[in-house]
MIVEXDO-682581 format. One record per atom (N, C-alpha, C): atom name; x, y, z; residue in three letters. Coordinates in steps of 0.02 Angstrom, whole numbers, plus 50000, padded with zeros to 5 digits. Layout:
BEGIN
ATOM  a     x     y     z   r
ATOM CA     X     Y     Z ala
...
//
This chain:
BEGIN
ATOM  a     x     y     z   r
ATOM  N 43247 49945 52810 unk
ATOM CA 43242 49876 52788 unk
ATOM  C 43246 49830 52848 unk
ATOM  N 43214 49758 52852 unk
ATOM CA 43226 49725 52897 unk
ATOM  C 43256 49673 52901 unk
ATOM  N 43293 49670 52938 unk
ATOM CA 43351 49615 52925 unk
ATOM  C 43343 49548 52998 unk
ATOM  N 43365 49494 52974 unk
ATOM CA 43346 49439 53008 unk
ATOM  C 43379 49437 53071 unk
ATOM  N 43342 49411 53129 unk
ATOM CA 43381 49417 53186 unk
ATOM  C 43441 49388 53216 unk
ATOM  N 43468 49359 53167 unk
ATOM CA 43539 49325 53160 unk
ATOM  C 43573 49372 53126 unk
ATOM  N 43549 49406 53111 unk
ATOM CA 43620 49461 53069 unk
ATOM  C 43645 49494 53139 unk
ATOM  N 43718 49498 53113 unk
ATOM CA 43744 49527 53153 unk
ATOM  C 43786 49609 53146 unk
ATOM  N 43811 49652 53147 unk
ATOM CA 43839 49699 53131 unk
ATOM  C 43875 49744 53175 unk
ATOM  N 43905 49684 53195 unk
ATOM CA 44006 49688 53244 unk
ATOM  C 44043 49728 53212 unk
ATOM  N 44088 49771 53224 unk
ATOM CA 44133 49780 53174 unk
ATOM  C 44190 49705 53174 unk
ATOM  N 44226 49717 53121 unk
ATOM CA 44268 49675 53111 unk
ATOM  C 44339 49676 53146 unk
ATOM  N 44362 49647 53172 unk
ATOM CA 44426 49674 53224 unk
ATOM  C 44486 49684 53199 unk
ATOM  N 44492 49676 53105 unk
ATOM CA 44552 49699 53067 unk
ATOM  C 44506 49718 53006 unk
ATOM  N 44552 49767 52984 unk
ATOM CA 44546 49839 52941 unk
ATOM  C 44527 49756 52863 unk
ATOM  N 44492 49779 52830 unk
ATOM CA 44471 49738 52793 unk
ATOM  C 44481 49792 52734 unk
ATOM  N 44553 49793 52680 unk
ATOM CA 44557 49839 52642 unk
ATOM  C 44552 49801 52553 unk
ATOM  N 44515 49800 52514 unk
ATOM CA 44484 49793 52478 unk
ATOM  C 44552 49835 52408 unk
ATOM  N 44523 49882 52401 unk
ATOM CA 44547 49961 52357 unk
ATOM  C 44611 49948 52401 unk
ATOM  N 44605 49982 52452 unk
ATOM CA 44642 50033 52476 unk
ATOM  C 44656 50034 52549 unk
ATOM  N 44684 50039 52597 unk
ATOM CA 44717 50039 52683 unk
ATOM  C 44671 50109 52684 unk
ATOM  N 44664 50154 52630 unk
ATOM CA 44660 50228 52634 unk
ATOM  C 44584 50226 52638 unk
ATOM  N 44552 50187 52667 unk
ATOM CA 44468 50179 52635 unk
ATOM  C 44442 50157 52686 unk
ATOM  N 44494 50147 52739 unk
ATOM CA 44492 50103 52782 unk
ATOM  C 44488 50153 52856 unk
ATOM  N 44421 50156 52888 unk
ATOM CA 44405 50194 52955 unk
ATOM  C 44405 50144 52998 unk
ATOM  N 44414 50155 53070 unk
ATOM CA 44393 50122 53138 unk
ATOM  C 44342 50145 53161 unk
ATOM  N 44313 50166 53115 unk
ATOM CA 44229 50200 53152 unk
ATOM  C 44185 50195 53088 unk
ATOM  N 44093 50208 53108 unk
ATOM CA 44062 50172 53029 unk
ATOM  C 44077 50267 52994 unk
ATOM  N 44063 50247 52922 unk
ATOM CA 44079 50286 52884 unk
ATOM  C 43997 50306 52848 unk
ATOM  N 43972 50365 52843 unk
ATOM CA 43918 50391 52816 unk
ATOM  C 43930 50412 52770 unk
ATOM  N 43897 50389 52691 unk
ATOM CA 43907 50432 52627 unk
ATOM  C 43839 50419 52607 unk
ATOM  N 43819 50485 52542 unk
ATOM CA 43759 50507 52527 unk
ATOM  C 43794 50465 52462 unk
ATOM  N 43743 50437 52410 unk
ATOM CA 43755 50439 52310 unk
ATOM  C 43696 50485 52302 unk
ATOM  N 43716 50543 52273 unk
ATOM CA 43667 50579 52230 unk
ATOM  C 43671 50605 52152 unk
ATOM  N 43596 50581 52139 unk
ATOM CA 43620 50582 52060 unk
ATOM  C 43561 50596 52037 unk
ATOM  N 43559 50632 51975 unk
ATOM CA 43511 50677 51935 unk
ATOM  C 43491 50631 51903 unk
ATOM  N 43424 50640 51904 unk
ATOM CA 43376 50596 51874 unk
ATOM  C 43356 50613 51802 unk
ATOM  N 43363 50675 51784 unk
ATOM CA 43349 50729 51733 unk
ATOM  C 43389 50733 51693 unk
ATOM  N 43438 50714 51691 unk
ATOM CA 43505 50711 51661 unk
ATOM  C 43564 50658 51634 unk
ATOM  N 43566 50625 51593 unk
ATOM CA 43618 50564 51588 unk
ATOM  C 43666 50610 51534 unk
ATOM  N 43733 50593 51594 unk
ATOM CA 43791 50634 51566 unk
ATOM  C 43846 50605 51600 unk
ATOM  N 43921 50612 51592 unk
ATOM CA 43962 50578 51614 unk
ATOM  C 43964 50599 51681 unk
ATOM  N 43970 50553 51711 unk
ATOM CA 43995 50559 51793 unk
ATOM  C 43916 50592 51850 unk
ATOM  N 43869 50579 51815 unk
ATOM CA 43801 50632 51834 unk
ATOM  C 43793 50587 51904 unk
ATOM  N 43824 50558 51932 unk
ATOM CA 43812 50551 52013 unk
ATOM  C 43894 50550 52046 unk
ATOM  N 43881 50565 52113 unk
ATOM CA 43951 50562 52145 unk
ATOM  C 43922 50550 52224 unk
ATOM  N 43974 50541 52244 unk
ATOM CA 43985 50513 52339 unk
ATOM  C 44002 50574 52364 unk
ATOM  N 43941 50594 52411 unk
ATOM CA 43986 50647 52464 unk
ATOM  C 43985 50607 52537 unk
ATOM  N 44018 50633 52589 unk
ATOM CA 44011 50601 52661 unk
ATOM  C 43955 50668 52704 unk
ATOM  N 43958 50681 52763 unk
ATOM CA 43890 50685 52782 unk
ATOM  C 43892 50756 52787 unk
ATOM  N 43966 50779 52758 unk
ATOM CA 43960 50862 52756 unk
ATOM  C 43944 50888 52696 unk
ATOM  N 43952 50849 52659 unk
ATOM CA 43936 50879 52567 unk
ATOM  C 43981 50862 52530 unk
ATOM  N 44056 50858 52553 unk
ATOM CA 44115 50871 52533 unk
ATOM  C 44117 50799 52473 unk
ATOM  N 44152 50807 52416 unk
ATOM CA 44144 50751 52343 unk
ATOM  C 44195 50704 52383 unk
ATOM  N 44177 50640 52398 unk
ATOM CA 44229 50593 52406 unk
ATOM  C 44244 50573 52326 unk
ATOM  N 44194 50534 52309 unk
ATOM CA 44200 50493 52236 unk
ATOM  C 44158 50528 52192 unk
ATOM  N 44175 50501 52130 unk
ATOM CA 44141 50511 52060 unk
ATOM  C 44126 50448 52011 unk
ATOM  N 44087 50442 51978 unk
ATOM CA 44078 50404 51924 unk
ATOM  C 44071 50413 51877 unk
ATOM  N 44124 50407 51827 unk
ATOM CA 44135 50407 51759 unk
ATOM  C 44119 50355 51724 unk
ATOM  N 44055 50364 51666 unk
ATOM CA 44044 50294 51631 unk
ATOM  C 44042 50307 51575 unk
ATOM  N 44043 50228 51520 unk
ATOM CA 44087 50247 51461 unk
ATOM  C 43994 50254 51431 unk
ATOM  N 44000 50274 51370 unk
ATOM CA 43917 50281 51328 unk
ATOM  C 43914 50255 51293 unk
ATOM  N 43870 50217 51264 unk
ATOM CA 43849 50193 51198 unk
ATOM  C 43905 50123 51183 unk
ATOM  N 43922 50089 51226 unk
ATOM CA 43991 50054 51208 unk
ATOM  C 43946 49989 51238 unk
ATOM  N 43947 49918 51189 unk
ATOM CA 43919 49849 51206 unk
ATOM  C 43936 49836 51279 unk
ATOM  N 43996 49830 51311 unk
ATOM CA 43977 49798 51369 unk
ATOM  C 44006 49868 51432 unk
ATOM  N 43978 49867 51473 unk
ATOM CA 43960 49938 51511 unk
ATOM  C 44045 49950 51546 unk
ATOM  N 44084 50006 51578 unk
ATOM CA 44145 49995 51579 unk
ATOM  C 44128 50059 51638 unk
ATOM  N 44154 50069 51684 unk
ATOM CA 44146 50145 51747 unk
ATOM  C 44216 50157 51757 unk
ATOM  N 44227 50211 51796 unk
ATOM CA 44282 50238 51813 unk
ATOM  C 44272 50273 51900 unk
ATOM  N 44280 50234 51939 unk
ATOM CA 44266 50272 51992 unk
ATOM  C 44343 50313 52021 unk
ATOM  N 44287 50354 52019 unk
ATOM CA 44382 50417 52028 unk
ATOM  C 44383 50454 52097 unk
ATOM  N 44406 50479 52140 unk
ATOM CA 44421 50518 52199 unk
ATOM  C 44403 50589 52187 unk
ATOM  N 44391 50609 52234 unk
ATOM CA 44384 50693 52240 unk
ATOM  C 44415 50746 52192 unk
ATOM  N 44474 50721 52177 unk
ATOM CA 44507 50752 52134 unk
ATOM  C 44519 50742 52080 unk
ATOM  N 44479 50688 52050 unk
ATOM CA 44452 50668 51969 unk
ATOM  C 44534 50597 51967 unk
ATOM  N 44539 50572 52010 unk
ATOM CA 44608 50524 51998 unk
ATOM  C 44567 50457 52013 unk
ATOM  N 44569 50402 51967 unk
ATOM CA 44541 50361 51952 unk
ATOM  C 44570 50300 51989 unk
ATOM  N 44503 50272 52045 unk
ATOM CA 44528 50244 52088 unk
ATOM  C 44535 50163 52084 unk
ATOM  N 44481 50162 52058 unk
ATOM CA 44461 50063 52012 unk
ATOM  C 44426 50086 51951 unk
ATOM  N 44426 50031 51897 unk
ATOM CA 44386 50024 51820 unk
ATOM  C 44351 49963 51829 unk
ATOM  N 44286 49976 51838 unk
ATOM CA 44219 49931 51829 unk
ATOM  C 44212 49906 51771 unk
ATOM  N 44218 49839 51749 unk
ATOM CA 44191 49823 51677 unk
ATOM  C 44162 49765 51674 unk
ATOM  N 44099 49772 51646 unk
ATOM CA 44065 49719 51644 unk
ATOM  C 44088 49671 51571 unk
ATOM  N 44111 49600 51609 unk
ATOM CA 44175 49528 51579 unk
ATOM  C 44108 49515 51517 unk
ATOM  N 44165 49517 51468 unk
ATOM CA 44159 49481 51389 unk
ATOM  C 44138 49411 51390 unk
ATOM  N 44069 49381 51369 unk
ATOM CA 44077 49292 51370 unk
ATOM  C 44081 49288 51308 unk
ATOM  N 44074 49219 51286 unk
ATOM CA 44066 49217 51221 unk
ATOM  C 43988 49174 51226 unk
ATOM  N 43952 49128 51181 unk
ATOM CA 43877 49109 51181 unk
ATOM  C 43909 49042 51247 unk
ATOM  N 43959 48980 51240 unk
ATOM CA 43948 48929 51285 unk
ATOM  C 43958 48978 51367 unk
ATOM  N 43979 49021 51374 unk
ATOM CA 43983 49049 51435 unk
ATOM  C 43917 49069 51462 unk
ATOM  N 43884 49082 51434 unk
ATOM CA 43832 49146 51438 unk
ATOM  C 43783 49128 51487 unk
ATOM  N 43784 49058 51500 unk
ATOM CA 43724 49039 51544 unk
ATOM  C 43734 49042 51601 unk
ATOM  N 43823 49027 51611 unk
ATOM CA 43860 49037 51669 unk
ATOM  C 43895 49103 51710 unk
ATOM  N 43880 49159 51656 unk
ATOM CA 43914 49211 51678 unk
ATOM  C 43890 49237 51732 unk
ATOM  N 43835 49245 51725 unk
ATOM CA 43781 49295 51781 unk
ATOM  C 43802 49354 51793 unk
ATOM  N 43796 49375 51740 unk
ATOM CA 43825 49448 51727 unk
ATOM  C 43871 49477 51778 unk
ATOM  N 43938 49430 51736 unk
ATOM CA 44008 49461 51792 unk
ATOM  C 44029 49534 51801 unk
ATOM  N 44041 49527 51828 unk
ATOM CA 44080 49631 51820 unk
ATOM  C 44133 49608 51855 unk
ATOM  N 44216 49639 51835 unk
ATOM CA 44275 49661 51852 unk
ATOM  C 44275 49710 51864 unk
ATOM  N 44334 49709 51933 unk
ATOM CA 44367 49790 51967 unk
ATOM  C 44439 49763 51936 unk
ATOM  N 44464 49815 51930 unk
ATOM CA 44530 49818 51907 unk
ATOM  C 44564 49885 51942 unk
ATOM  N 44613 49885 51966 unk
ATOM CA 44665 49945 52006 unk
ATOM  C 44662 49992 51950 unk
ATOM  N 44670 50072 51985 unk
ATOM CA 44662 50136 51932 unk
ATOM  C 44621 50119 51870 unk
ATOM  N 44659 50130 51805 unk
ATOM CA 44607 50153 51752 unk
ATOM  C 44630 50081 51710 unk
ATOM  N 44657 50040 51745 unk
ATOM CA 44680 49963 51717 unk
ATOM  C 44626 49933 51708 unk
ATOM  N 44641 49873 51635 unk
ATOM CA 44586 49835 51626 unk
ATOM  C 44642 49782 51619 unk
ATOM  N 44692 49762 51652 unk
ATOM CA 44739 49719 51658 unk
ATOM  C 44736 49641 51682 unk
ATOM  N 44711 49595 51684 unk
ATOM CA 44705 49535 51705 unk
ATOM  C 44768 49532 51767 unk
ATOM  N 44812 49550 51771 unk
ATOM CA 44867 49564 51841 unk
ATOM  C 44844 49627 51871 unk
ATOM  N 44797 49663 51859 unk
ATOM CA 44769 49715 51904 unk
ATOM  C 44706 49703 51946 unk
ATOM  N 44672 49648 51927 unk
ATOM CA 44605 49629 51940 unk
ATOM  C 44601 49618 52013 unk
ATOM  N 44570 49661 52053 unk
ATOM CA 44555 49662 52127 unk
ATOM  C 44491 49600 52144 unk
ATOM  N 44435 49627 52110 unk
ATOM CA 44386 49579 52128 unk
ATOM  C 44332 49570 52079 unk
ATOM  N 44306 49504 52065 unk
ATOM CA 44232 49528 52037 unk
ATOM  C 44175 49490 52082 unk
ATOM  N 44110 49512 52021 unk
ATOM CA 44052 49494 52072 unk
ATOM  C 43985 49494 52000 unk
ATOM  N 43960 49435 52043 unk
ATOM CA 43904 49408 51995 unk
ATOM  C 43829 49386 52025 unk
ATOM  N 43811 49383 51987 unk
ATOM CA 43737 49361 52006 unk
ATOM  C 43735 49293 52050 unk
ATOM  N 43708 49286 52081 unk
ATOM CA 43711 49198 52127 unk
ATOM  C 43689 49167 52085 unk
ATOM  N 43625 49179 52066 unk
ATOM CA 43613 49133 52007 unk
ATOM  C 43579 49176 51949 unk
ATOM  N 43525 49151 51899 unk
ATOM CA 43508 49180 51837 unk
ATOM  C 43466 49211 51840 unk
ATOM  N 43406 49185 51882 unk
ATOM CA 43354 49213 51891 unk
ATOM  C 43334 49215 51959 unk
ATOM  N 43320 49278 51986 unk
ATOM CA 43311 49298 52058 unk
ATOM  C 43232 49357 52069 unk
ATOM  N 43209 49339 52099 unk
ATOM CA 43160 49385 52154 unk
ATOM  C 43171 49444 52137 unk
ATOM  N 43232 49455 52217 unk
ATOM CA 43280 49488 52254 unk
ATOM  C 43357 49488 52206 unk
ATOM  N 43385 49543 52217 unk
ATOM CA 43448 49526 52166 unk
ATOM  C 43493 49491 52219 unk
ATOM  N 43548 49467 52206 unk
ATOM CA 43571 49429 52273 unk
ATOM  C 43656 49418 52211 unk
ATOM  N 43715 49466 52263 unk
ATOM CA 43775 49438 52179 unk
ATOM  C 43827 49406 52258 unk
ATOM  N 43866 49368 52214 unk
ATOM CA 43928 49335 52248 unk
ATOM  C 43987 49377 52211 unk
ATOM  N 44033 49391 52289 unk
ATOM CA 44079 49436 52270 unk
ATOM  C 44152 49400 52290 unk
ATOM  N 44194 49377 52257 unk
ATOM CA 44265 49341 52242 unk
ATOM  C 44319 49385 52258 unk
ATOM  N 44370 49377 52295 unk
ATOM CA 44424 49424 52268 unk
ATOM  C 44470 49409 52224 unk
ATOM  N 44522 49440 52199 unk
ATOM CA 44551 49410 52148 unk
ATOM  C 44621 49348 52157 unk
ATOM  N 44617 49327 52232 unk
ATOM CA 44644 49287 52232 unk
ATOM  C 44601 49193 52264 unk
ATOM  N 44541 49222 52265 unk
ATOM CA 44507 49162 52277 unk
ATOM  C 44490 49157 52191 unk
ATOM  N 44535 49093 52171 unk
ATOM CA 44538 49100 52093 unk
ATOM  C 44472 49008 52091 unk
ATOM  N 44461 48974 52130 unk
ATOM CA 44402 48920 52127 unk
ATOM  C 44340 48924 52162 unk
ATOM  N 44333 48984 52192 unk
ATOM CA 44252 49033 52184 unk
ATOM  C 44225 48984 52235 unk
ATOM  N 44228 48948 52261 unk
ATOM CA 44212 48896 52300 unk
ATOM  C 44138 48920 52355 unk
ATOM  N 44174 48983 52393 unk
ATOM CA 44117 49011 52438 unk
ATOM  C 44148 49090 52400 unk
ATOM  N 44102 49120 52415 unk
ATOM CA 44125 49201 52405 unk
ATOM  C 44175 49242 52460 unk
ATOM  N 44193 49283 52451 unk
ATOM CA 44193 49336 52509 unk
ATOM  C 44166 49382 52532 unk
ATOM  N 44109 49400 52484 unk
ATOM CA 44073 49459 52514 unk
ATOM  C 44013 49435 52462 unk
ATOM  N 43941 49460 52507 unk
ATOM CA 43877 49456 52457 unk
ATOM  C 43825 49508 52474 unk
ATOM  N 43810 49525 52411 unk
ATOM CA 43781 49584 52424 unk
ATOM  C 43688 49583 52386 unk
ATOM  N 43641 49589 52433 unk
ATOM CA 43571 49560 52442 unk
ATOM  C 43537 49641 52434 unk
ATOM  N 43500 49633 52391 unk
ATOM CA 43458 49706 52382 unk
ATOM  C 43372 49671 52366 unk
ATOM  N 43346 49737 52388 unk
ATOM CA 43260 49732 52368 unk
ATOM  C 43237 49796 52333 unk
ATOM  N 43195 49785 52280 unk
ATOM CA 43182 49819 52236 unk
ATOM  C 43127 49870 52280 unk
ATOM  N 43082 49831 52289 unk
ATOM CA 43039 49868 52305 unk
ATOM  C 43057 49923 52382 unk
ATOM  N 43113 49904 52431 unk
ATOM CA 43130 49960 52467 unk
ATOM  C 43177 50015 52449 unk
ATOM  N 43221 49985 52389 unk
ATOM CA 43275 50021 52362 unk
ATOM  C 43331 50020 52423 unk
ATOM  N 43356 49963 52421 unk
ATOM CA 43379 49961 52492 unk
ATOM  C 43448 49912 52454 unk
ATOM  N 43505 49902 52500 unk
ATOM CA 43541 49842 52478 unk
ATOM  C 43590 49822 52565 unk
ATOM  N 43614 49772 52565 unk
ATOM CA 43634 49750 52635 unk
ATOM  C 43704 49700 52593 unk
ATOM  N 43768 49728 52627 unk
ATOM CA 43838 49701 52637 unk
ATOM  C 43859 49649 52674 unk
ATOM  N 43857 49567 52669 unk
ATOM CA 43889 49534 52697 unk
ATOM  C 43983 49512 52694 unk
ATOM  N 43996 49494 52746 unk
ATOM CA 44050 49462 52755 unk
ATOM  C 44048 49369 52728 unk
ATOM  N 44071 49361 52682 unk
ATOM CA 44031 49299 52649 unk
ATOM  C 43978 49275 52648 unk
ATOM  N 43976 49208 52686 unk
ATOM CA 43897 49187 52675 unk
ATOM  C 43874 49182 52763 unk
ATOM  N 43923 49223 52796 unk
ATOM CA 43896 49229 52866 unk
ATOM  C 43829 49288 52877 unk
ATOM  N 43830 49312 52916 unk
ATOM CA 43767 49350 52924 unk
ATOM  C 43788 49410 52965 unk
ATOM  N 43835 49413 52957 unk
ATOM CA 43891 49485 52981 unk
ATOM  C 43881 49538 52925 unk
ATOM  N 43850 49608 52930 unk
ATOM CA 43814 49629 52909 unk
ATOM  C 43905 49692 52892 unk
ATOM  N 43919 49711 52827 unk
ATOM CA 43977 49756 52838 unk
ATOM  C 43965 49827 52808 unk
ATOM  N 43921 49831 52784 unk
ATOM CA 43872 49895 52752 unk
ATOM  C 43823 49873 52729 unk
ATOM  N 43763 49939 52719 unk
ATOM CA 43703 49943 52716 unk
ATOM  C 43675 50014 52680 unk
ATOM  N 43637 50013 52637 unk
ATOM CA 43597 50050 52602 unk
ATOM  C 43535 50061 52597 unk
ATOM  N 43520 50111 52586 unk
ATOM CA 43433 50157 52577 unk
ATOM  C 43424 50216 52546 unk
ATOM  N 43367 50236 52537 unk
ATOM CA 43350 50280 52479 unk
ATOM  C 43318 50333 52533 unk
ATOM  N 43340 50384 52529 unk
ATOM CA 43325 50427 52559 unk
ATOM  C 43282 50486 52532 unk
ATOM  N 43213 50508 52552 unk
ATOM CA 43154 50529 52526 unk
ATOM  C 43166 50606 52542 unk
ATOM  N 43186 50669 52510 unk
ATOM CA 43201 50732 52511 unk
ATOM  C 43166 50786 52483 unk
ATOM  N 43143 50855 52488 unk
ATOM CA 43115 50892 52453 unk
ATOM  C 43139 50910 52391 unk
ATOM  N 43212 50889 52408 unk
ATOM CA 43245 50914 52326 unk
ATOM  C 43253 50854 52295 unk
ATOM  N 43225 50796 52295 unk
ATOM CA 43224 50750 52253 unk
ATOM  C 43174 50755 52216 unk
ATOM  N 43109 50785 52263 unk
ATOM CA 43065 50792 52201 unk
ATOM  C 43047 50857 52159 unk
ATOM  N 43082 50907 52195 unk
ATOM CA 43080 50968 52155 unk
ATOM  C 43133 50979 52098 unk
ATOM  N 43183 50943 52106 unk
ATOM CA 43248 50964 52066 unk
ATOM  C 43257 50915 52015 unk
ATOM  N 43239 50839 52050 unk
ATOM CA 43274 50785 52017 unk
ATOM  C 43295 50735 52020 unk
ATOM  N 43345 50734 52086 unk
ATOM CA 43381 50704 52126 unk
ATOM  C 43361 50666 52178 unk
ATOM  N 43408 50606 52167 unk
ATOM CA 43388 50542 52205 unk
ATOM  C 43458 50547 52248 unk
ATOM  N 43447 50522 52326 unk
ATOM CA 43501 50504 52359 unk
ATOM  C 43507 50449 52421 unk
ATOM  N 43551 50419 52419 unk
ATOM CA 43535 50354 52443 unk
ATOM  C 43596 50358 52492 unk
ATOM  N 43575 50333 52532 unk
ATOM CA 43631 50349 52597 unk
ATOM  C 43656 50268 52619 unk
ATOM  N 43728 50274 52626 unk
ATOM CA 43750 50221 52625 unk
ATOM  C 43798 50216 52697 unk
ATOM  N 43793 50163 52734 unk
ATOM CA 43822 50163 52795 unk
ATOM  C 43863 50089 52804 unk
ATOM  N 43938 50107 52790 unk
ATOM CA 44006 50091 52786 unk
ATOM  C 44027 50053 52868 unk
ATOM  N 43999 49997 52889 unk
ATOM CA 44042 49981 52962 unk
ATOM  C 44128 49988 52978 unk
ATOM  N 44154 49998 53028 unk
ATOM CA 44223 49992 53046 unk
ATOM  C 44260 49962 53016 unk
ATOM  N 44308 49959 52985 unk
ATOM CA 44370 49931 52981 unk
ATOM  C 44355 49905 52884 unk
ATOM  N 44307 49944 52856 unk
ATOM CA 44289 49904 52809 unk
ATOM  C 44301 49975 52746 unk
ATOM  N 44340 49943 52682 unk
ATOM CA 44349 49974 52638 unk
ATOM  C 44282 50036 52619 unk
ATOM  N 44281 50070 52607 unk
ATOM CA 44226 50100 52603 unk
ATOM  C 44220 50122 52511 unk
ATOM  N 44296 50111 52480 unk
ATOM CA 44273 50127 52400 unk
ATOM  C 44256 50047 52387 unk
ATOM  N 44279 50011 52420 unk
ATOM CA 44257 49943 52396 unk
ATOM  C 44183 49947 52388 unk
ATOM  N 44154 49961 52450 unk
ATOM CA 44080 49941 52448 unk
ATOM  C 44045 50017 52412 unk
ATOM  N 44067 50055 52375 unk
ATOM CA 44038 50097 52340 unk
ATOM  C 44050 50063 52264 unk
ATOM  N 44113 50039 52249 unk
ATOM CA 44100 50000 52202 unk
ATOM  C 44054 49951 52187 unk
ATOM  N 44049 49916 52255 unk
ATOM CA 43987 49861 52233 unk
ATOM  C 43923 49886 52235 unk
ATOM  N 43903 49944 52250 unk
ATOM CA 43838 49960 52231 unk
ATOM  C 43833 49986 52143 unk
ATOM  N 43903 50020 52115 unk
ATOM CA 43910 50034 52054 unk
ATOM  C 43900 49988 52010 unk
ATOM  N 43931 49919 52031 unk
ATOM CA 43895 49855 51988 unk
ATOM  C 43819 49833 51998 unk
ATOM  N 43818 49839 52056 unk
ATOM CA 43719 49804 52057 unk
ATOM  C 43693 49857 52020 unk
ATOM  N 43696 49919 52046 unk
ATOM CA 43667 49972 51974 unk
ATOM  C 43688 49943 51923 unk
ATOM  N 43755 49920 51889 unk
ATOM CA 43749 49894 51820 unk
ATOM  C 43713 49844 51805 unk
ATOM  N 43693 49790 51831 unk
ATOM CA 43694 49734 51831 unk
ATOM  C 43611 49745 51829 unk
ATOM  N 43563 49770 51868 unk
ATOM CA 43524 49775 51873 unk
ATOM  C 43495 49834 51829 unk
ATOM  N 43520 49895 51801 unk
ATOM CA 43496 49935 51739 unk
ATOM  C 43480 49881 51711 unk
ATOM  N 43537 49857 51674 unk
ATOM CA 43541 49802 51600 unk
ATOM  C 43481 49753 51598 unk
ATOM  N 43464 49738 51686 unk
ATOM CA 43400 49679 51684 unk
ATOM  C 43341 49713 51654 unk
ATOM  N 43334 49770 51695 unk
ATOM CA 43277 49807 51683 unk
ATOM  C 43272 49837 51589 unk
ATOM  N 43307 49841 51552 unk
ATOM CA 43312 49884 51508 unk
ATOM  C 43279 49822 51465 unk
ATOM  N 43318 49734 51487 unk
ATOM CA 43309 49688 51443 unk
ATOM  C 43268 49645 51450 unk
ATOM  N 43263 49612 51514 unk
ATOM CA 43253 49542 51564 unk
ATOM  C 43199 49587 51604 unk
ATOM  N 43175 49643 51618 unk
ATOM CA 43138 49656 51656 unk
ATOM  C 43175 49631 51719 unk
ATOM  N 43216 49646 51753 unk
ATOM CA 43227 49630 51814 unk
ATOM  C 43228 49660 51872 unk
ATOM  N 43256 49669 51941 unk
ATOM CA 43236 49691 52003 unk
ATOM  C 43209 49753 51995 unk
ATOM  N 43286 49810 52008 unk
ATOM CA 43266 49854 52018 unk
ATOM  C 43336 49907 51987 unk
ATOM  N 43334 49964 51973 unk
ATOM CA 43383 50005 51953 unk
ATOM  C 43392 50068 52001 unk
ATOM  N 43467 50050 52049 unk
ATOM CA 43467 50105 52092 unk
ATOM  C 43489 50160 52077 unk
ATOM  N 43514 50181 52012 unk
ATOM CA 43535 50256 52014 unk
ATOM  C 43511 50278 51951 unk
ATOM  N 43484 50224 51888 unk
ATOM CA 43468 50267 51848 unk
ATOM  C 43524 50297 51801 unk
ATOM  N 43493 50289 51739 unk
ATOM CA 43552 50336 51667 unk
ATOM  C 43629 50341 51704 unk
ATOM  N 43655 50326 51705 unk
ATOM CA 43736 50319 51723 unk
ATOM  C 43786 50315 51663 unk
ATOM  N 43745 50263 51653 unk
ATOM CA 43803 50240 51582 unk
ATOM  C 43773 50271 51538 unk
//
C-alpha cells in the first residue's frame, strides 16, 4: 500500500499499552490472521507470530442481533469482549457503528478499555475513530485506523498525526487457493500494544462485514467470523 510522504513510522519512545504492558515489545512485532474461507465456525481464524506458534483466537457469538467476539490468548483465556453498542432509532444516525472493548469476558461499563467508530456515515475508504475509555468528550481520537478495499490493506495511526503505529496486508499464498485460506500479515511497530491493534482489525472486520451484507460497503477482511 502507499502511504503519503508525511507519514511517519518512528517508534514511539514509551510503551503505549492499550490491553496489556504484556503486548507491549521494543521491537516491531510480526503476526499472520489466518482464516478459512470454507468454513464459518466458532473461532475459524486465529493470530500466529512468524513461527506458526497461536498467539490469539477469535471467538464469535452466532446468530445473535448485535455482533459480540471474544478475543482469547493461546491458551483459550479471554483477553478483551468486542461488542458492537446497542442504539436506540434517535441515536442511529450518530452511532457509526460503535463497537466496545471491554477487559476479559466483561461487558461492564467500568471495564470498557476503548471503542471505535466510523468517522463518519458514509465513506469511500473505511476510515473509524478510536477513543479510549477515558477520553469520555471524543473531541480528537487517539488512534485511527484507514483501510482500502480494493488492496485489502489497513494502516494504524497515532491520532490524527501521521505517525504510522501498525500496518496491514493480504498476503497471496498457494494454500490460500488450494485449501481456503486467507492470511493477512500484520506489522505491530515498537512499544505498541499489539492485542490492541489485533482488536481493531476484529472490529473493522465487524463493522465492515455488516456494511457489505447490508449497505453494500468497503470491504470484508476476514470473512464468516461471526
Amino acid at each position: 500500500m502507499a502511504y503519503p510522504s508525511s507519514s511517519s513510522s518512528q517508534p514511539l519512545a514509551n510503551p503505549v499499552s492499550i490491553i496489556s504492558s504484556h503486548f507491549c515489545a521494543p521491537y516491531p512485532i510480526d503476526l499472520a490472521i489466518i482464516r478459512n474461507v470454507l468454513t464459518i465456525s466458532d473461532g475459524n481464524f486465529v493470530v500466529t507470530d512468524i513461527n506458526g506458534n497461536i498467539v490469539f483466537k477469535v471467538k464469535g457469538a452466532f446468530l445473535s442481533v448485535h455482533d459480540r467476539r471474544v478475543l482469547l490468548d493461546g491458551a483459550r483465556n479471554p483477553i478483551v469482549t468486542l461488542k458492537q453498542k446497542v442504539v436506540d432509532a434517535m441515536d442511529l444516525m450518530s452511532a457509526h457503528d460503535r463497537w466496545q472493548v471491554f477487559k476479559g469476558d466483561s461487558t461492564d461499563s467500568s471495564d470498557l478499555l476503548f471503542s471505535a467508530k466510523r468517522s463518519s456515515m458514509f465513506q469511500l475508504k473505511t476510515k473509524l475513530d478510536v477513543f479510549l475509555a477515558n477520553n469520555t468528550k471524543e473531541e480528537v481520537c487517539n488512534f485511527k485506523v484507514k483501510g482500502s478495499w480494493l488492496e485489502r490493506s489497513c494502516v494504524v495511526y497515532a491520532g490524527e498525526s501521521s505517525t504510522i503505529v501498525a500496518q496491514m496486508h493480504k498476503k497471496h499464498t498457494v494454500e490460500s487457493i488450494l485449501i481456503g485460506k486467507d492470511k493477512f500479515m500484520v506489522t505491530v511497530y515498537p512499544n505498541i500494544d499489539y492485542a490492541f491493534v489485533v482488536a481493531l482489525i476484529v472490529i473493522l472486520d465487524g463493522i465492515n462485514k455488516e456494511n457489505s451484507s447490508g449497505s453494500g460497503g468497503d470491504f470484508d477482511f476476514l470473512g464468516g467470523i461471526n
